[in-house]
C-alpha positions in Angstrom: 40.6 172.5 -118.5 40.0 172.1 -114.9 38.3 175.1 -113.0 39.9 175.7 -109.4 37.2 175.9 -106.6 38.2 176.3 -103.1 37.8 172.9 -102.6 40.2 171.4 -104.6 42.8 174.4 -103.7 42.4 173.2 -100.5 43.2 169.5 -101.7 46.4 170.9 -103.3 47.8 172.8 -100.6 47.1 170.4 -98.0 48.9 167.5 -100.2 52.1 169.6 -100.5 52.4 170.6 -96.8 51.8 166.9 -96.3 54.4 166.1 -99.0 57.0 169.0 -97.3 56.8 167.2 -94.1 57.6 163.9 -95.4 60.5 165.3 -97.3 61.5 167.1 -94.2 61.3 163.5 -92.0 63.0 162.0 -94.8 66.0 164.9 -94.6 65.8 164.3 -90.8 66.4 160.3 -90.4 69.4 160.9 -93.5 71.1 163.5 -91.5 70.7 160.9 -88.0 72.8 158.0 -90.2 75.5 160.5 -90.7 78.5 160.3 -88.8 78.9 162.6 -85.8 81.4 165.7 -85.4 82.1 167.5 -82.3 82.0 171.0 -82.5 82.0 173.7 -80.8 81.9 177.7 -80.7 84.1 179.9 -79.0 82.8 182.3 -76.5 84.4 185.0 -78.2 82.1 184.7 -81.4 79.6 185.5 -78.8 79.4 189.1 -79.7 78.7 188.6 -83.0 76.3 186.1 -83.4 74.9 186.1 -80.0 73.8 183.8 -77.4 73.0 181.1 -80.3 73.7 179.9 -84.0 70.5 178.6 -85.6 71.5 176.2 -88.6 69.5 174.8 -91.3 69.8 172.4 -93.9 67.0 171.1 -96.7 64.2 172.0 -93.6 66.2 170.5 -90.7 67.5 172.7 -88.2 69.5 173.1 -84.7 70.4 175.8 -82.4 73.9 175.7 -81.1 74.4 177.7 -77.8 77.1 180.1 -78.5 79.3 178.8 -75.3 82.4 176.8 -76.3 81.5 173.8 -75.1 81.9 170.8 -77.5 78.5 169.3 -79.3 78.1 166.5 -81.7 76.4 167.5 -84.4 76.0 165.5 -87.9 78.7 166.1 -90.2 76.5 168.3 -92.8 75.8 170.7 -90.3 79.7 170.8 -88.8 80.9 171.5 -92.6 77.9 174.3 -92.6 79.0 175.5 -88.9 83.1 175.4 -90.0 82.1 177.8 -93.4 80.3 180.1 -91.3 82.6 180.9 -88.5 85.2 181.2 -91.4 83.0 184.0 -92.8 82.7 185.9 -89.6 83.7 189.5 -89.7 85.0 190.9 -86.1 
């Protein structure tokens, strides 16, 4: 049985942040290949969510200003954005 020192915990934990990140770059260049959407978020939703909608998928995120203006955004995160603003309670 192998006895943890601090060394080797270190060893561990710096090999899964390293393996997170490339799992994260990984998730990143998938969701660039996608195909774009334009969205966009009515002013009036402004109240309840505020100035900006953060959204995250599988460690990628954006922020979305909350302005009605139309965005392109990958079509993940405009699937994501549509089920959210379906949910909204005013």
């Amino acid at each position: 049985m192998a006895i943890n020192t601090t060394k080797s915990v270190a060893k561990l934990q710096e090999t899964a942040v390293n393996d997170l990140e490339a799992q994260v770059k990984a998730a990143a260049a998938a969701f660039k290949s996608e195909k774009m959407v334009k969205v966009a978020i009515p002013k009036a939703f402004e109240k309840a969510i505020g100035p900006t909608l953060y959204l995250g998928i599988n460690g990628v995120s954006l922020v979305l200003p909350v302005d009605g203006k139309d965005y392109e955004v990958p079509a993940p995160f405009a699937a994501q954005l549509k089920d959210y603003l379906d949910n909204i309670q005013m």
